[in-house]
C-alpha positions in Angstrom: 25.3 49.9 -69.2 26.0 51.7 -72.7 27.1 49.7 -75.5 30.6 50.3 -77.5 28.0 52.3 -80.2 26.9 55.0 -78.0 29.8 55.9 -76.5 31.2 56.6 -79.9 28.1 59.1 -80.8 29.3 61.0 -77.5 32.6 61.9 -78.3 33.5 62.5 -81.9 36.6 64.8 -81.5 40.5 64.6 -82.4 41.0 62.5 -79.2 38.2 60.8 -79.3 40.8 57.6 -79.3 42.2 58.4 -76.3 38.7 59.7 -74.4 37.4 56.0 -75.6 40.3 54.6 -74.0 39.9 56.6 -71.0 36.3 56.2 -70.6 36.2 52.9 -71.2 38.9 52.0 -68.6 36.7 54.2 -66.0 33.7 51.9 -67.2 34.7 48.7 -66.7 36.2 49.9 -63.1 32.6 50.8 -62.4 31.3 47.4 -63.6 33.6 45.5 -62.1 32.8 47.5 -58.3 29.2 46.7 -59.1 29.8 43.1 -59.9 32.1 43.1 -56.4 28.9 43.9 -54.7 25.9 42.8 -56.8 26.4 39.1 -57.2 28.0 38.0 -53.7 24.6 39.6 -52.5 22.7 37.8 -54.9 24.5 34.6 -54.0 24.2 35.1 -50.5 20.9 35.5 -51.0 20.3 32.9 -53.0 22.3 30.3 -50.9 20.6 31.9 -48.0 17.1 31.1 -49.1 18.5 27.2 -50.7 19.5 26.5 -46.7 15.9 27.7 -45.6 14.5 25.2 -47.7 17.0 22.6 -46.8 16.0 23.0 -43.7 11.9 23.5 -44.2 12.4 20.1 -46.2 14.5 18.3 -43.7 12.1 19.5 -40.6 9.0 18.2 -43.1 10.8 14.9 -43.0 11.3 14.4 -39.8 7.7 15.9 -38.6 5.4 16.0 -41.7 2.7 18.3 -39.4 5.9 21.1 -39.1 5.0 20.9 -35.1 7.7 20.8 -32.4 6.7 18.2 -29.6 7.9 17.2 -26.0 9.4 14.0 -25.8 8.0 11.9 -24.4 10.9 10.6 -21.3 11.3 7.0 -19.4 11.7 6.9 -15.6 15.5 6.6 -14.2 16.7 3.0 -14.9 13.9 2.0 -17.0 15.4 0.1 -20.0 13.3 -1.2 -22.7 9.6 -2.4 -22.2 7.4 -5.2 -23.3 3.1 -5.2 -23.8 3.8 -1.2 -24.3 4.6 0.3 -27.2 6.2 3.8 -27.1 3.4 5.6 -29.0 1.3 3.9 -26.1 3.7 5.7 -23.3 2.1 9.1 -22.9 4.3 12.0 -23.0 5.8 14.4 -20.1 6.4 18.2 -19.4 10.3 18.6 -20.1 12.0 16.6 -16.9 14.1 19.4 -16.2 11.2 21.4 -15.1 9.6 19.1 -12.7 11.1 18.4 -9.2 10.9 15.0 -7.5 10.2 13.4 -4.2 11.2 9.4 -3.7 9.9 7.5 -1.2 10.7 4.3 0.6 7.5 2.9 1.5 7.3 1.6 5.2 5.2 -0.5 7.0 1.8 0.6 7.1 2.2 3.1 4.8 -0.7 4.2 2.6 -0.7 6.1 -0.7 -3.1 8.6 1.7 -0.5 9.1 4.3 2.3 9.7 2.0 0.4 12.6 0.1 -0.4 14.2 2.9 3.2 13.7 4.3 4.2 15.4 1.0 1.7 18.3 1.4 0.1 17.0 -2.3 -3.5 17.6 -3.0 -5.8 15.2 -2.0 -8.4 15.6 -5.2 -5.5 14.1 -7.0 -5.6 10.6 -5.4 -9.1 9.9 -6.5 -8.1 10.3 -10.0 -4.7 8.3 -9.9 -6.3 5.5 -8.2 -8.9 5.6 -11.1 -6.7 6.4 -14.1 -6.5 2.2 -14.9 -7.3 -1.0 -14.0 -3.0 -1.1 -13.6 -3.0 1.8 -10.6 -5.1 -1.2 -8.7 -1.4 -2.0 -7.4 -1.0 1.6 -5.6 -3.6 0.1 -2.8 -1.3 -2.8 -1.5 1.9 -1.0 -1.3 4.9 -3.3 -0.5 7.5 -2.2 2.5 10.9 -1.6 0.9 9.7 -0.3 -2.5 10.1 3.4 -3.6 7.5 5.8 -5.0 9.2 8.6 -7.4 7.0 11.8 -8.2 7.3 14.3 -10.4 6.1 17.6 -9.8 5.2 20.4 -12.1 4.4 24.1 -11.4 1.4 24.3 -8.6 2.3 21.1 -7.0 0.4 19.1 -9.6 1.8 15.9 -10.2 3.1 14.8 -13.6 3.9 11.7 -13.5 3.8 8.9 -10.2 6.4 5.8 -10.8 6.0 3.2 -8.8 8.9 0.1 -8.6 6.9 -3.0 -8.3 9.3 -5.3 -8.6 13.5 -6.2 -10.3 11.8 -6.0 -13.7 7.9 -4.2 -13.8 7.0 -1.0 -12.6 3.9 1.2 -12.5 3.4 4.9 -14.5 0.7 7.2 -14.1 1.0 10.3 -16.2 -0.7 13.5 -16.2 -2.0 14.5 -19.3 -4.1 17.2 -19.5 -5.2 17.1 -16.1 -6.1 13.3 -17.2 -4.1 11.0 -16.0 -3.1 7.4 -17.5 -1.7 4.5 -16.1 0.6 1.7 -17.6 3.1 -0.7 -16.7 6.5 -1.3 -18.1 8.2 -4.7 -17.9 11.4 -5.2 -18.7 12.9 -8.3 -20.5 16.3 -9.9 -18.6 18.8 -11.4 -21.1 18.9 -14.7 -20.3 22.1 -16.8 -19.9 23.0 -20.8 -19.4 25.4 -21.7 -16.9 26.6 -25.1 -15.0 27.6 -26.4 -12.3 28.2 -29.7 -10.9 30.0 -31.3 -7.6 30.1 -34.0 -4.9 28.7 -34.6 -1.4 30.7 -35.0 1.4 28.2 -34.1 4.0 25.0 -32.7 2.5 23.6 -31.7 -0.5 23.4 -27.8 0.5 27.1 -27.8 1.4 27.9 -29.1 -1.5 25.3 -27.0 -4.0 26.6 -24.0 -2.1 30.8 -25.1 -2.8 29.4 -25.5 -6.8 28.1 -21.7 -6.3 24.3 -22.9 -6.5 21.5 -20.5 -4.5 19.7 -21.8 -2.1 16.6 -21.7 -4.2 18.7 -23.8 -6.9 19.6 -26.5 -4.4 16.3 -26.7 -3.5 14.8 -26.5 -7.1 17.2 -29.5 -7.9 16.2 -31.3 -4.7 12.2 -31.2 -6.0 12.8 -32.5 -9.0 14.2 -35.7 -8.1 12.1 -35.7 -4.7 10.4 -38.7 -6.3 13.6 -41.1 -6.8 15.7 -39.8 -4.0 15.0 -39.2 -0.5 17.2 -36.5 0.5 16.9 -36.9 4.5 17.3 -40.5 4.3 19.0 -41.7 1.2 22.2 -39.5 0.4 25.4 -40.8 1.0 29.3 -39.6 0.8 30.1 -39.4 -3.1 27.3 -38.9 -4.7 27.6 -36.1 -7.4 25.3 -34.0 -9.1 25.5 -31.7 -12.5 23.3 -29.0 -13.1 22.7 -26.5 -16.6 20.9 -23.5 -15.7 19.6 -19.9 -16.5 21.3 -17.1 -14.9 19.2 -13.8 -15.3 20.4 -10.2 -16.5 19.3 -6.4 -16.4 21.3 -3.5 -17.8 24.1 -5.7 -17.2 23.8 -6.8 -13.6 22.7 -10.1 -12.4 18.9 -9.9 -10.8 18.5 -13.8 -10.3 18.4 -17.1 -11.6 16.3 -18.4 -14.2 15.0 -22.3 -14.6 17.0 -25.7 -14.0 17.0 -26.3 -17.7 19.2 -30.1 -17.0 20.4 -32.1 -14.3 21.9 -35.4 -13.2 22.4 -36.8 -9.7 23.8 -40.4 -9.1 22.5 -41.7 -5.8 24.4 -44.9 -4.3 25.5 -45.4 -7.9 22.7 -45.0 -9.7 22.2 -41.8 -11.8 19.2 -40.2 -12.7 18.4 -37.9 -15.5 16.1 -34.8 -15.7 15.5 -32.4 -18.8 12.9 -29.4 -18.3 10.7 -29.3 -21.6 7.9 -26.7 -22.5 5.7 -28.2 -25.2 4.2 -26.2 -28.2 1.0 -25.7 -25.3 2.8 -23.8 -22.4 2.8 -26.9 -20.2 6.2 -27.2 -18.5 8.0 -30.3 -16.7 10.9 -32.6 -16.3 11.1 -35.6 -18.1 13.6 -38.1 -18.7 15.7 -38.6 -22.2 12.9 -41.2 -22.9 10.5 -39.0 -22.6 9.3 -40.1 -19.1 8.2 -37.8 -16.1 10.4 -37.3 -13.7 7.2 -36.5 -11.6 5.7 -39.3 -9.6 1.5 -39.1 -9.1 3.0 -38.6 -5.3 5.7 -37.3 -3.4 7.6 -39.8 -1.0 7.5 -37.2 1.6 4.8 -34.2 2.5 6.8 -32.9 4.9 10.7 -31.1 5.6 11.7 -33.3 8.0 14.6 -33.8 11.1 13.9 -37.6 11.2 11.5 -40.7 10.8 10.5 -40.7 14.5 8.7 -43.9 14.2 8.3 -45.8 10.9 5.4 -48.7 9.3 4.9 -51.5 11.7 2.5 -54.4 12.0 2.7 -53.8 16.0 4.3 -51.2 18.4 4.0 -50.0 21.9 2.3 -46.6 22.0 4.0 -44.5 24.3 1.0 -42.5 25.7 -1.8 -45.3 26.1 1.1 -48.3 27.0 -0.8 -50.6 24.8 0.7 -52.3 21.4 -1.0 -51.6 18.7 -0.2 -51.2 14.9 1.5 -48.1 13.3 -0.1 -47.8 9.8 1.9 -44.7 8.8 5.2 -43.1 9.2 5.5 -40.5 11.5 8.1 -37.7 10.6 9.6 -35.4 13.3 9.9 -31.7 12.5 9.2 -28.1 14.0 5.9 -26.6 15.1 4.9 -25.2 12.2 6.9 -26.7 9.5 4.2 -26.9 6.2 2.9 -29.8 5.5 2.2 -30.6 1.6 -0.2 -32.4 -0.3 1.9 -35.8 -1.1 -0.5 -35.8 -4.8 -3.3 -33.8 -6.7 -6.5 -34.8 -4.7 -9.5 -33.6 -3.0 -10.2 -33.0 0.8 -12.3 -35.5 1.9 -12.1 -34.5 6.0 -10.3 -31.9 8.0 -11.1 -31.7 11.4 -10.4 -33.4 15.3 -10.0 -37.4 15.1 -9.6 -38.8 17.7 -5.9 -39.9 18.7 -5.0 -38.4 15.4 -5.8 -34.6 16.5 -6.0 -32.0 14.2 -6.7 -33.9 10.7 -6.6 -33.7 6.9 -7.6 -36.8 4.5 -7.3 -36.2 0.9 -8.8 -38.5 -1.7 -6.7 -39.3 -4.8 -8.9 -40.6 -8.0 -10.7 -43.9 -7.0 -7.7 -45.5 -5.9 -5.5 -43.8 -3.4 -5.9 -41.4 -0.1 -3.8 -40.3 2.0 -4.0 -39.0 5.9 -2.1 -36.1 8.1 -2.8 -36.5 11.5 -1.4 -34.2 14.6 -1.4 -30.8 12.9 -1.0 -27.2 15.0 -3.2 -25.8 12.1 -4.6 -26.2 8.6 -3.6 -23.7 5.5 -5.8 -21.1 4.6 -8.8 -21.9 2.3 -8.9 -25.6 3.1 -11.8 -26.8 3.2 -13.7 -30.3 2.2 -14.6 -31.1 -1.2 -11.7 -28.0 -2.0 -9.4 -29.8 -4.8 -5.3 -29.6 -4.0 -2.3 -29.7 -5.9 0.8 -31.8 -5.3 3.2 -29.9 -3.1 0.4 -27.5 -2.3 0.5 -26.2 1.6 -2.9 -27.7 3.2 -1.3 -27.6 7.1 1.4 -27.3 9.7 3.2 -29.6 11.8 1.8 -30.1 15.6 1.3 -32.1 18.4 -2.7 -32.1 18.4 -4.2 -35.4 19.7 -1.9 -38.1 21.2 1.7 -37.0 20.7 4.7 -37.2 23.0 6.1 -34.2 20.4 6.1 -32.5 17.4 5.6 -35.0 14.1 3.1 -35.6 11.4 1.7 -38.8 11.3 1.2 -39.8 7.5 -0.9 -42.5 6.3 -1.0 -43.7 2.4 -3.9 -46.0 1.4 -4.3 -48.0 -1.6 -8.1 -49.7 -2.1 -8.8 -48.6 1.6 -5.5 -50.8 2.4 -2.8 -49.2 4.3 1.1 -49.6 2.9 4.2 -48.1 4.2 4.9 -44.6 2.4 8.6 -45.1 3.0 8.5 -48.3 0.4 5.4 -48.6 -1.5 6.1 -48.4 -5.5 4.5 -45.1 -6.5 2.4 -44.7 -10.0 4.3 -42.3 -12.6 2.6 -39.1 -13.8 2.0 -39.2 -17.5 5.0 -39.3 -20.2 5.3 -36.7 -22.8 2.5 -37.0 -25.0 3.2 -39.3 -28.5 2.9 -35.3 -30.8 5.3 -33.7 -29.0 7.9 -36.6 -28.3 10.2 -35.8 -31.4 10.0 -32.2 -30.5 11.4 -32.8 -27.4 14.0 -35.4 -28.5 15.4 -32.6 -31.1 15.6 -29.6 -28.2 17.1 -31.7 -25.4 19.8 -33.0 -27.5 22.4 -30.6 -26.6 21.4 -30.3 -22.9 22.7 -34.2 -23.2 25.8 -33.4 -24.6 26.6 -31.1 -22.0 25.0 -33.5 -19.3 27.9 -36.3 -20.7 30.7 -33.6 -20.9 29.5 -32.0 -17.0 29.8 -36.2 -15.8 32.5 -36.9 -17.8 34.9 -33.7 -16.1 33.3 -34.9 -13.0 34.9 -38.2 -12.9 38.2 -37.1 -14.1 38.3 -34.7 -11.2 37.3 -37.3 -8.6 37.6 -41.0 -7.3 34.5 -42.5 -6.7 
């Protein structure tokens, strides 16, 4: 633009005042029209080129290699996972873009079968099967469980999810043509509950009334197995209280966790149980002293109807018409009921003896054995010198040998002397070890409390 100076050289006549005023009006029109247009341009510019960077710098943040990647999805219902990280979980096409098959596996069903039920190549199978020791679990399919592909552009499959169980279930993914196989577990929120009530008739009526499972009652039944025998000794009023885990996923209730406490007063006298874990893994119930619960054997191997015929020095045998002595108690039940092992042991015999039919001896330590005679059958994988755990299934109830019906015929031996299983004082299982005693005093503390305050309500509710 020309300066005040120049414009004065250019007009030097009488009006020149008046031309000035004229041209200079006529100039700063024309400037301020060209700064109208000039600088919003060069601001929208400018701002235009400050919001590229913003966003240049703000897509460096977020992905320092400037690259735009899939990511990478879970399965339907699959919450968060434990033993997998997510940089671990191999990534998927976009979901949108693949269509999907479930299926409810059936009996008999084979990962085979259902490919070729779902027209999918064949070649494929080889390489799932192989993409990880994990995919082992796609060769023993389970009837009721459902298989969810994913399928991309040529019927190739993307990803294969299989629902092994409430909490784990199995991914293969297709990457690259390679495909990977892992296993996502999720973690239930756990949550303690209670419970307690009296008998009138039977423990399971009454569990059930308190809104116990069956597996509960049953759970709370084992644990006391060795103080209380619950076909023989429960009578009207005894009570029970019971702290548990209930167990959560996404909000709904999948099951129940551990008996975490428990009392049950039998004929008056209560007994105590607290579930510890020490610092070691090892699990058990013990009492406030520190004392197992556990007894080296249980007081009865078998589910049982009735004692048929109990310990006696002399008795008439109903098949050979002779008296002669009854060294055992014989326990009547079902064809077929299992029969457990009464303590941990060895097999010393299993086969036909005699009167005593189908048989199984185990040998406890130096000191004990004990004898199961009649069986229909023996438990897979039992065999002699085979070591067994307490409670563990080694046969079934029969009538092999010289029965009138269905029973087991247990014997318990101490030194090679027999004793009546009904009544003879049974050795504890070790106590908590002397290191982990205070441990267990300080985390069973409050299970006590609410142990008192579960008896306490109890006894203010009924008259005993």
């Amino acid at each position: 633009m020309a300066s005040e100076s120049t414009i004065n050289k250019d007009y030097k006549t009488a009006d020149q005042t008046e031309r000035r005023s004229r041209i200079g009006v006529t100039r700063l029109h024309i400037f301020l029209l060209l700064t109208a247009i000039i600088i919003p341009g060069a601001f929208l510019a400018l701002t235009s080129n400050e919001a590229e960077a913003i966003r240049v710098d703000a897509g460096s943040a977020a992905n320092p290699e400037s690259e735009i990647r899939p990511l990478a999805l879970p399965a339907p219902d699959q919450g968060p996972a434990t033993g997998t990280s997510a940089s671990s979980v191999p990534a998927i096409p976009d979901i949108n873009a693949l269509q999907e098959k479930t299926v409810t596996i059936k009996k008999g069903d084979t990962l085979s079968g259902i490919f070729t039920d779902l027209a999918l190549d064949q070649n494929h199978l080889f390489n799932i099967l192989e993409s990880g020791k994990e995919a082992a679990t796609l060769k023993h399919l389970l009837p009721g469980n459902q298989l969810l592909f994913r399928i991309g552009t040529n019927n190739q499959i993307q990803q294969l999810v299989y629902k092994i169980d409430t909490t784990s279930s199995l991914h293969i993914t297709n990457n690259d043509d390679a495909y990977s196989a892992h296993v996502l577990v999720k973690t239930p929120e756990r949550y303690i509950t209670q419970a307690s009530g009296a008998i009138t008739s039977s423990l399971f009526l009454a569990g059930q009334a308190a809104g116990l499972s069956d597996d509960l009652i049953m759970e709370l039944a084992n644990i006391f197995a060795w103080d209380v025998d619950f076909a023989l000794d429960i009578r009207e009023n005894d009570r029970f209280s019971v702290i548990y885990e209930e167990l959560y996923l996404d909000g709904e209730k999948i099951g129940n966790g551990h008996i975490l406490a428990a009392d049950f007063t039998n004929q008056g006298r209560t007994y105590r149980a607290l579930r510890y874990t020490d610092p070691e893994g090892g699990s058990d119930y013990f009492t406030p002293e520190g004392n197992s619960l556990r007894k080296a054997f249980l007081r009865s191997p078998v589910d049982f109807r009735r004692v048929s015929s109990g310990f006696q020095g002399e008795r008439y045998h109903p098949i050979l018409g002779t008296k002669r002595p009854h060294r055992g108690v014989d326990y009547a039940a079902a064809v077929g009921t299992p029969i457990k092992a009464a303590g941990d042991g060895k097999i010393l015999f299993k086969g036909t003896k005699g009167g005593y039919g189908r048989t199984i001896i185990v040998q406890h330590g130096t000191q004990y054995s004990t004898l199961y005679g009649h069986l229909s059958g023996y438990a897979r994988g039992i065999t002699p010198g085979k070591p067994v755990r307490q409670g563990q299934t080694i046969g079934y109830v029969g009538m092999s040998g010289l029965a009138t019906g269905p029973h087991l015929h247990y014997e318990f031996l101490v030194n090679g002397i027999h004793r009546n299983p009904l009544t003879v004082k049974l050795p504890n299982a070790l106590p908590i070890s002397e290191k982990f005693l205070a441990d267990f005093k300080q985390k069973s503390r409050s299970m006590i409390v609410m142990l008192d305050m579960l008896e306490n309500a109890l006894l203010a509710e009924n008259t005993f």
